[in-house]
MMTF fields as JSON, N, C-alpha, C and O atoms, coordinates in Angstrom:
{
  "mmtfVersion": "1.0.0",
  "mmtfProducer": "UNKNOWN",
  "numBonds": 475,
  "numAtoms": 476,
  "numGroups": 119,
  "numChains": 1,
  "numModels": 1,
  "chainsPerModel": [1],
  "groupsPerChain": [119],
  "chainIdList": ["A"],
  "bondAtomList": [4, 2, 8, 6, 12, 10, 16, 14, 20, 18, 24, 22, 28, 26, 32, 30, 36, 34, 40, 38, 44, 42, 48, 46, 52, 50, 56, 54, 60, 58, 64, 62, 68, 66, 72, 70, 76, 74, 80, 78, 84, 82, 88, 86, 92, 90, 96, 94, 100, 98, 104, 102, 108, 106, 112, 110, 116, 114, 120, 118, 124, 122, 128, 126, 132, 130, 136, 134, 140, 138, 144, 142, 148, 146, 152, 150, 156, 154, 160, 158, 164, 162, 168, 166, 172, 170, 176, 174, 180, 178, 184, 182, 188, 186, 192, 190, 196, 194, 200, 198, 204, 202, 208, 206, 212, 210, 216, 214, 220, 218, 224, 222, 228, 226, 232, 230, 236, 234, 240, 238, 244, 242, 248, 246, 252, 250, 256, 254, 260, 258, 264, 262, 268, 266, 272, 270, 276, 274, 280, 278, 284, 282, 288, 286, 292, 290, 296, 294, 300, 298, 304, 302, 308, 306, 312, 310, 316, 314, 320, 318, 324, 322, 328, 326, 332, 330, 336, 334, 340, 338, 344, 342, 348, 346, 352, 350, 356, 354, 360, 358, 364, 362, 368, 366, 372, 370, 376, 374, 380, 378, 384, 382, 388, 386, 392, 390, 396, 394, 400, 398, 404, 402, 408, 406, 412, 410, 416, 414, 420, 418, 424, 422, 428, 426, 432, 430, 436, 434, 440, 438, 444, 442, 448, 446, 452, 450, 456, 454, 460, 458, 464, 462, 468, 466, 472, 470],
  "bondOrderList": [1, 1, 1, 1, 1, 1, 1, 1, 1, 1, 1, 1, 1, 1, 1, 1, 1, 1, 1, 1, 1, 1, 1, 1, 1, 1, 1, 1, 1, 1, 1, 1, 1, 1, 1, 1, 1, 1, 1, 1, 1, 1, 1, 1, 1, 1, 1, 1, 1, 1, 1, 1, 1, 1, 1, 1, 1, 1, 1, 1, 1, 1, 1, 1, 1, 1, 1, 1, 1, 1, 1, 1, 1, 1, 1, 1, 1, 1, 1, 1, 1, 1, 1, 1, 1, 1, 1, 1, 1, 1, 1, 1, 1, 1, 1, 1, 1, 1, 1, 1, 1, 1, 1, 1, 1, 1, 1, 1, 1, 1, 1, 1, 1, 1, 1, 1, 1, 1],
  "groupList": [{"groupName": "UNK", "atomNameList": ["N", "CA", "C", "O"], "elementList": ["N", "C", "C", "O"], "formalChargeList": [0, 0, 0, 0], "bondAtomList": [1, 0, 2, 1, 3, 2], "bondOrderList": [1, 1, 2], "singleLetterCode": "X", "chemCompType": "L-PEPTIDE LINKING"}],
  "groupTypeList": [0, 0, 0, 0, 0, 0, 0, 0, 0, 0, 0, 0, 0, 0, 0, 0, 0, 0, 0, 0, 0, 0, 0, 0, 0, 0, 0, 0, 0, 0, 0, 0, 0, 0, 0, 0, 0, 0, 0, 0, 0, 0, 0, 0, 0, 0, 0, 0, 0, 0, 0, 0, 0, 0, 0, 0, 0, 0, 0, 0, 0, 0, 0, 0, 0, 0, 0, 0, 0, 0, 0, 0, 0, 0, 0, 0, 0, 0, 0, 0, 0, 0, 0, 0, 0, 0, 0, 0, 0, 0, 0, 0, 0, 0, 0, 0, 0, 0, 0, 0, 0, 0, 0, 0, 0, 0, 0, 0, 0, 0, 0, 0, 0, 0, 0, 0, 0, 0, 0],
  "groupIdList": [1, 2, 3, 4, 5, 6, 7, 8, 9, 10, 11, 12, 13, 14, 15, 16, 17, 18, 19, 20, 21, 22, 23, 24, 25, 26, 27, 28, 29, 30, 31, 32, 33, 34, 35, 36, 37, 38, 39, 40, 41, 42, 43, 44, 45, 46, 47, 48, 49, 50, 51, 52, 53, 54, 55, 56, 57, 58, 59, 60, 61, 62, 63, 64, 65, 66, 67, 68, 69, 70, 71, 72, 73, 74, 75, 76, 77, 78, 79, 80, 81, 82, 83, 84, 85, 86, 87, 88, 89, 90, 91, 92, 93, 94, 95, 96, 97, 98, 99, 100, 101, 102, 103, 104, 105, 106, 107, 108, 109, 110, 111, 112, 113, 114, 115, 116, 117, 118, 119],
  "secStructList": [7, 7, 7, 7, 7, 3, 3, 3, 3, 3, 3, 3, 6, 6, 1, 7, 7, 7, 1, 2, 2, 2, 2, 2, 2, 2, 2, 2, 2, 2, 2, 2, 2, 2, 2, 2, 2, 2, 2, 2, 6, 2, 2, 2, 2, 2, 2, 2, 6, 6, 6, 6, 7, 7, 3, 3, 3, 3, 3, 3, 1, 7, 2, 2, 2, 2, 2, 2, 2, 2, 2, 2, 2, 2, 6, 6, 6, 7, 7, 7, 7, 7, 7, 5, 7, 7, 7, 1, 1, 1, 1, 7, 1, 1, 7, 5, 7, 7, 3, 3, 3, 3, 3, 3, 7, 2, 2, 2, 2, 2, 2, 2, 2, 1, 1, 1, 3, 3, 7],
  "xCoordList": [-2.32, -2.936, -2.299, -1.088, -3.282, -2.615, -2.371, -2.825, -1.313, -0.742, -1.652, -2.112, -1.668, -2.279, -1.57, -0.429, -2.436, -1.88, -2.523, -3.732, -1.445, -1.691, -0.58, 0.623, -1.542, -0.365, -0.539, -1.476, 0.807, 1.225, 1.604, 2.583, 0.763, 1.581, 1.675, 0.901, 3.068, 3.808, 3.57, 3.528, 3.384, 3.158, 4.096, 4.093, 5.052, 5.905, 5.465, 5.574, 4.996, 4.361, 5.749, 5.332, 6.915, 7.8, 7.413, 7.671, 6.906, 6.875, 5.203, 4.195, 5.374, 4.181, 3.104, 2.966, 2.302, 1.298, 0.081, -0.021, -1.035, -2.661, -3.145, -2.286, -3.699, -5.287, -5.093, -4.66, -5.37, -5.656, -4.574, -4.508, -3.703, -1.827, -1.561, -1.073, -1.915, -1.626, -2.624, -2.047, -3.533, -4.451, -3.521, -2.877, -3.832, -2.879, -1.691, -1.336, -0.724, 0.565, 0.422, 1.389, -0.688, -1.114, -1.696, -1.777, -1.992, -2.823, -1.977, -2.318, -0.864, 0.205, 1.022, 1.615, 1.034, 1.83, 1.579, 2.368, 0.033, -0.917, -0.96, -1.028, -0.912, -1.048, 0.201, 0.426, 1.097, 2.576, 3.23, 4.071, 2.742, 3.015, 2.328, 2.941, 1.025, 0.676, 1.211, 1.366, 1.505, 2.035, 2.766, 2.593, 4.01, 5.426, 5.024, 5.868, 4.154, 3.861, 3.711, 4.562, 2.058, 1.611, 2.701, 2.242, 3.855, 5.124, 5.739, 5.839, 6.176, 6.979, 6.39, 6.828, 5.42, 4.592, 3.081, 2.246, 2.929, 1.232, 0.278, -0.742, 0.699, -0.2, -0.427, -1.307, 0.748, 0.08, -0.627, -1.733, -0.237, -1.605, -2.964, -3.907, -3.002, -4.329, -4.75, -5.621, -4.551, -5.199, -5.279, -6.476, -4.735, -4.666, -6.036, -6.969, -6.013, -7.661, -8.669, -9.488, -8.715, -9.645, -10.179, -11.363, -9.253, -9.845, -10.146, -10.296, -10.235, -10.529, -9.4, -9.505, -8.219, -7.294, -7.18, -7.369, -6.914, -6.494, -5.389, -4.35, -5.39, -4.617, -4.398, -5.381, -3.091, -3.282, -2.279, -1.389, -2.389, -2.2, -1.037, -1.305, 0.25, 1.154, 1.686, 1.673, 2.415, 3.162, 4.729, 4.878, 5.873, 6.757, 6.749, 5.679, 7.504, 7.667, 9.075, 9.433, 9.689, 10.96, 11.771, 11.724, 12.406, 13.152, 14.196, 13.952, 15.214, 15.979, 14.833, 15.534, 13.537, 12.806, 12.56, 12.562, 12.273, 11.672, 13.108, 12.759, 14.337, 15.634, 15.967, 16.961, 15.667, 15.737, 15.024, 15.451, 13.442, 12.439, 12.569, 12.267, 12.951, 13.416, 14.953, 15.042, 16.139, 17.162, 16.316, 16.669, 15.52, 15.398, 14.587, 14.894, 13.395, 13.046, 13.139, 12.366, 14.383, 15.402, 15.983, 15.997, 16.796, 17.086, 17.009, 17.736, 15.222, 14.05, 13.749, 13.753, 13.574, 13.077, 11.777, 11.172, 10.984, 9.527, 9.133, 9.425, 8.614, 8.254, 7.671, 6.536, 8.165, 7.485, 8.411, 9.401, 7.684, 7.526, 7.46, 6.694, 8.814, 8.907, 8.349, 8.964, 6.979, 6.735, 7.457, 7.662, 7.894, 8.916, 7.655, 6.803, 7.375, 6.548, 6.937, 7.838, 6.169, 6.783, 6.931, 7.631, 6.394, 6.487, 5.947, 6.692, 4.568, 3.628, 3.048, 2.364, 2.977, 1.926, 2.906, 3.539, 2.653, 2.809, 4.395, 4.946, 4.886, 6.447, 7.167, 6.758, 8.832, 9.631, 9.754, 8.792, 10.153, 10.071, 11.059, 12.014, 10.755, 12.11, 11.511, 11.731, 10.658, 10.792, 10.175, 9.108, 10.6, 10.147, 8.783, 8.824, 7.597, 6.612, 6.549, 6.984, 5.714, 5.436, 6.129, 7.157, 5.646, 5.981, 4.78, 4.032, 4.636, 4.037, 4.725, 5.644, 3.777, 4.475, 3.744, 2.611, 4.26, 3.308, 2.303, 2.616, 1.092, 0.844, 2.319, 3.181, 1.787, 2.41, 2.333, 1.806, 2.942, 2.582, 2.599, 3.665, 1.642, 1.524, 2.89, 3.558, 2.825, 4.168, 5.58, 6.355, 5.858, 7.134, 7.054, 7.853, 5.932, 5.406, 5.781, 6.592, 5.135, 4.607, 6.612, 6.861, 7.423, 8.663, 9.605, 10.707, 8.977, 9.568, 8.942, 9.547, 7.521, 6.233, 5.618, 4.713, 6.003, 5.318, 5.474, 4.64, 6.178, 6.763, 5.674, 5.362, 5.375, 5.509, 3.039, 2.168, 3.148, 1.732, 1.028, 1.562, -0.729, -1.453, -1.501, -1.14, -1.918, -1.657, -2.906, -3.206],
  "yCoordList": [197.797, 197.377, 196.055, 195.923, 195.017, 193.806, 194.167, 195.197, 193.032, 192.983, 191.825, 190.714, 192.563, 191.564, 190.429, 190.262, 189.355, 188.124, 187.731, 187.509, 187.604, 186.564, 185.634, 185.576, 184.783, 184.074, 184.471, 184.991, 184.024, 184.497, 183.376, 182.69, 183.132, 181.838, 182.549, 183.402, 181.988, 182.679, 181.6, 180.581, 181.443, 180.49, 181.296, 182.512, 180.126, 180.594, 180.451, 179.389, 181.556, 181.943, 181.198, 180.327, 181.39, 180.423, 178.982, 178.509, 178.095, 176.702, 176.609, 177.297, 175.865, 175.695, 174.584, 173.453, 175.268, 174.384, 175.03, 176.231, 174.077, 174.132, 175.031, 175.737, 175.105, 176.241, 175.068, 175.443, 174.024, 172.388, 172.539, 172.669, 172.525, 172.211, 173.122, 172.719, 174.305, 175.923, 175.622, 174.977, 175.912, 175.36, 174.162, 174.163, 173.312, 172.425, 172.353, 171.877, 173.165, 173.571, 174.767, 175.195, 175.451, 176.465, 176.054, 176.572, 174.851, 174.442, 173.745, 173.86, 173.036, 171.995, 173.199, 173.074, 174.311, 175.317, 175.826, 175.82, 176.359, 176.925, 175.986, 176.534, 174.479, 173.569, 173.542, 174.037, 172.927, 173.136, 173.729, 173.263, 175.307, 176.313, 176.55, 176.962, 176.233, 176.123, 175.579, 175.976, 173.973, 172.769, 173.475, 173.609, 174.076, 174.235, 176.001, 176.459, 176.55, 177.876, 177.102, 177.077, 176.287, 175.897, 174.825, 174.586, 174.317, 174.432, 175.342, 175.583, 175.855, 177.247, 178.376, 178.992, 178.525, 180.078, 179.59, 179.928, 178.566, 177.967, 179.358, 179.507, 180.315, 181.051, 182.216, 183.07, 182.089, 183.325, 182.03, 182.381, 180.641, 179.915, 180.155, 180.558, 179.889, 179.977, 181.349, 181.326, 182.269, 184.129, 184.015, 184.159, 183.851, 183.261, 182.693, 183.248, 181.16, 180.36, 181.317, 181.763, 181.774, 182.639, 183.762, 183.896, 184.441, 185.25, 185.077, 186.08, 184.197, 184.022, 183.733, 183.736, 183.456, 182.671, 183.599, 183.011, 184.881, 185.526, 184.939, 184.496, 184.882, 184.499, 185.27, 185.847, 185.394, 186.446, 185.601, 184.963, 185.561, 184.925, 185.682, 186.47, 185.273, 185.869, 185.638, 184.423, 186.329, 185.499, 185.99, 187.199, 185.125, 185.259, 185.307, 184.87, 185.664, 185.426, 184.89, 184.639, 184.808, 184.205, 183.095, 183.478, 181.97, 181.255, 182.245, 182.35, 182.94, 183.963, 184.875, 185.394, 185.059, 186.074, 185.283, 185.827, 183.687, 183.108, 182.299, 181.705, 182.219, 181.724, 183.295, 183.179, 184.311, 185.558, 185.976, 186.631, 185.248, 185.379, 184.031, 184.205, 182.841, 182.121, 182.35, 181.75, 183.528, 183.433, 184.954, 185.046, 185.751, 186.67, 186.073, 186.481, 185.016, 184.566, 183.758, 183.552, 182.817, 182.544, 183.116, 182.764, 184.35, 185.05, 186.273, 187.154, 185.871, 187.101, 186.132, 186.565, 185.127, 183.963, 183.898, 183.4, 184.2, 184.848, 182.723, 182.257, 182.071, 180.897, 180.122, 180.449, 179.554, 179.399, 178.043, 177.809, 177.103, 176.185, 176.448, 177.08, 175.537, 175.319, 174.128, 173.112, 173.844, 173.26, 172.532, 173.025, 170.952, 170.392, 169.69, 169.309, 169.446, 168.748, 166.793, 166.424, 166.134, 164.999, 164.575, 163.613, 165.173, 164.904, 163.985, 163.296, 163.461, 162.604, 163.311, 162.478, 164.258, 164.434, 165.962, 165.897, 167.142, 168.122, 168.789, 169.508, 168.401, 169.234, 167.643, 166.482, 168.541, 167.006, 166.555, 167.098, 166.156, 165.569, 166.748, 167.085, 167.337, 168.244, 169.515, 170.341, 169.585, 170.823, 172.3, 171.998, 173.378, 174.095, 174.657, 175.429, 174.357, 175.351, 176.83, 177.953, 176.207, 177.082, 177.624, 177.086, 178.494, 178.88, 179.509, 180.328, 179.176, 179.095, 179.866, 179.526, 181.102, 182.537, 182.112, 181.792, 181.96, 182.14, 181.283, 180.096, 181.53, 182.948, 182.714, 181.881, 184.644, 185.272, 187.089, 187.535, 187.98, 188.843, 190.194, 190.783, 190.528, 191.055, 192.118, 192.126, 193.039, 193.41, 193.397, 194.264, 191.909, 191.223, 191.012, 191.44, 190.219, 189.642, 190.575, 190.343, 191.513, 192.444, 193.48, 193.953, 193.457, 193.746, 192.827, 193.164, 191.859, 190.803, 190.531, 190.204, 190.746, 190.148, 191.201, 190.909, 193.087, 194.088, 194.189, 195.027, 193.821, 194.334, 193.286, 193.464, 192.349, 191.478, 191.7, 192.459, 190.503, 191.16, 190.059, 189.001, 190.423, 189.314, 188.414, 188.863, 187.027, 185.939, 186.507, 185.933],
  "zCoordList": [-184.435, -185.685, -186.141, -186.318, -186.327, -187.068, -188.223, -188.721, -189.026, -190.118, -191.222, -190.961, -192.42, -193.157, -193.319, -192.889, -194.147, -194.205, -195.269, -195.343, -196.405, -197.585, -198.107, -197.849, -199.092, -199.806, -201.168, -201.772, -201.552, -203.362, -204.122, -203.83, -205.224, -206.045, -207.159, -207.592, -207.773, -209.192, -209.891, -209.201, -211.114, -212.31, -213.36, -213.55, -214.116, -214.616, -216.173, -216.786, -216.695, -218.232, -219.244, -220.008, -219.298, -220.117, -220.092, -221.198, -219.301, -219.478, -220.417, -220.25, -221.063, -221.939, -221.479, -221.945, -220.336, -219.969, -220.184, -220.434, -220.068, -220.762, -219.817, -219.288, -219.649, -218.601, -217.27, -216.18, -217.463, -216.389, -215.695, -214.472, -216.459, -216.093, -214.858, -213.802, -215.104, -214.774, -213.251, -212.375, -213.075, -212.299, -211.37, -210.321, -212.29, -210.632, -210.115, -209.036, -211.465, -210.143, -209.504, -208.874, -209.543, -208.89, -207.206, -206.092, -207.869, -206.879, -205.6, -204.423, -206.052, -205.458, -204.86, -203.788, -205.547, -204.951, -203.507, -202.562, -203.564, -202.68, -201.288, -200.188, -201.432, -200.501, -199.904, -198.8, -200.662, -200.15, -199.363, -198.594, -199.548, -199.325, -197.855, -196.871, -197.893, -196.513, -195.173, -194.018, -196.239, -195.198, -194.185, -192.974, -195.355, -194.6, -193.796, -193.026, -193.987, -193.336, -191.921, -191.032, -191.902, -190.798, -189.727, -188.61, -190.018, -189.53, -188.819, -187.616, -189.901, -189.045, -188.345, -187.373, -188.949, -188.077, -188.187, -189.025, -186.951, -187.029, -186.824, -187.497, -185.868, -185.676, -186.573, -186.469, -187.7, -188.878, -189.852, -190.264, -190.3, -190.687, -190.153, -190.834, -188.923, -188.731, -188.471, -187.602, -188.775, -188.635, -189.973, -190.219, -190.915, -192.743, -192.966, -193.548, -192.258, -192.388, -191.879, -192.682, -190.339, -189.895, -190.925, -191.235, -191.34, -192.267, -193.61, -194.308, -193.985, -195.774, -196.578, -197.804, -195.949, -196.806, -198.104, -199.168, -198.163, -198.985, -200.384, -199.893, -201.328, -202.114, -203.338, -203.803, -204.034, -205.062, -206.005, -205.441, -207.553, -208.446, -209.42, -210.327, -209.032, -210.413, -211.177, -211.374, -212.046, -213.346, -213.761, -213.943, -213.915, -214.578, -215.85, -216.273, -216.731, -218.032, -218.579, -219.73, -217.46, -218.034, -216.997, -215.828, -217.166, -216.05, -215.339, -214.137, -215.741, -215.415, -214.076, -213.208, -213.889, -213.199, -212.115, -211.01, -212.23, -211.657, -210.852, -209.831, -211.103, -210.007, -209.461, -208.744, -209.491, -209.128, -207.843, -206.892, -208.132, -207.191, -206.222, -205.042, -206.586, -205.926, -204.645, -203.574, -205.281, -204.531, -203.486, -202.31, -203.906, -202.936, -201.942, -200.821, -201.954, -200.876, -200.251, -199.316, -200.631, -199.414, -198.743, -197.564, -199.189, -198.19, -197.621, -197.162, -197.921, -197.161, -195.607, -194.455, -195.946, -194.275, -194.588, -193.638, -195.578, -196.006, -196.5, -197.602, -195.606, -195.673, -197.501, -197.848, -198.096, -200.005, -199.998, -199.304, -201.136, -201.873, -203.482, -204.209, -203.722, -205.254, -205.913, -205.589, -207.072, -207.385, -208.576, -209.685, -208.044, -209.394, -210.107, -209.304, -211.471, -211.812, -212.332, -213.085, -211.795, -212.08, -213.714, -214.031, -214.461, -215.588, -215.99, -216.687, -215.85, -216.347, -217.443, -218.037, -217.938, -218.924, -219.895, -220.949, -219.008, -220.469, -220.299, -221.132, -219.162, -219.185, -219.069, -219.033, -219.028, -218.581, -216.997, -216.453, -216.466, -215.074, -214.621, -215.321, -213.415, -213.033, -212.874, -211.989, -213.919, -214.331, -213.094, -212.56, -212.769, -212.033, -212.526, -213.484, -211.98, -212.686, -211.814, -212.071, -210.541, -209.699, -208.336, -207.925, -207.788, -206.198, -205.352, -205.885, -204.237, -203.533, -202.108, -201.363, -202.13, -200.606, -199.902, -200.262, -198.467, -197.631, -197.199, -197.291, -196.716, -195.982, -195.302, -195.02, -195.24, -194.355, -194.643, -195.662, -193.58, -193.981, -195.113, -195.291, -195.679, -197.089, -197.739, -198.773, -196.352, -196.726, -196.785, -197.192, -196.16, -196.552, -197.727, -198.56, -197.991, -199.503, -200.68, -201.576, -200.518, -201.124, -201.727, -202.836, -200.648, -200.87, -202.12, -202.555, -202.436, -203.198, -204.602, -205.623, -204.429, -205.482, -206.054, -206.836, -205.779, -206.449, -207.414, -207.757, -208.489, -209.532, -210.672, -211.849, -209.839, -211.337, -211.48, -211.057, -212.299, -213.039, -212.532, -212.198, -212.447, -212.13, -213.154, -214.242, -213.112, -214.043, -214.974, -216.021]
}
């Protein structure tokens, strides 16, 4: 039996961005996140594209949840991207919004990302 395959982007509910804002570090996350997948493990990217590019949408509520979820999937090996925002418009430059899992497979994912809530 194959293993599923998705990706996970976290959006961090403490930083105070618009609906737009939210959306495109969602979005910078999702890409990112690919780049460096289709790098390291090309052939779970492309079983990812083949099937519909699964994606599932979550949320922190606090910075403390979100360097937490950052130190466990470093040293899970579970492939993700941290979005810094340049600070042109609604945060300061620096600032961490998002993260970006994966792909990869659901229940590595899923060992790290169950707890928390859809956005």
């Amino acid at each position: 039996m194959e293993k599923e395959i998705k990706q996970v982007i976290i959006l961090r509910k403490d930083v105070k961005m618009g609906t737009g804002k939210m959306v495109a570090q969602g979005s910078h996350a999702s890409l990112m996140s690919f780049l460096h997948t289709e790098k390291s493990y090309p052939e779970i990217a492309k079983k990812w594209l083949a099937e519909g590019e699964t994606k599932i949408v979550l949320k922190v509520n606090k910075e403390d949840e979100f360097e937490e979820l950052k130190n466990r999937l470093k040293r899970s090996g579970i492939p993700f991207q941290v979005v810094k925002d340049a600070g042109q418009t609604q945060v300061p430059p620096g600032t961490e919004t998002a993260i970006g899992v994966g792909p990869y497979y659901t229940d590595e994912i899923n060992k790290i990302t169950a707890k928390l809530k859809l956005l």
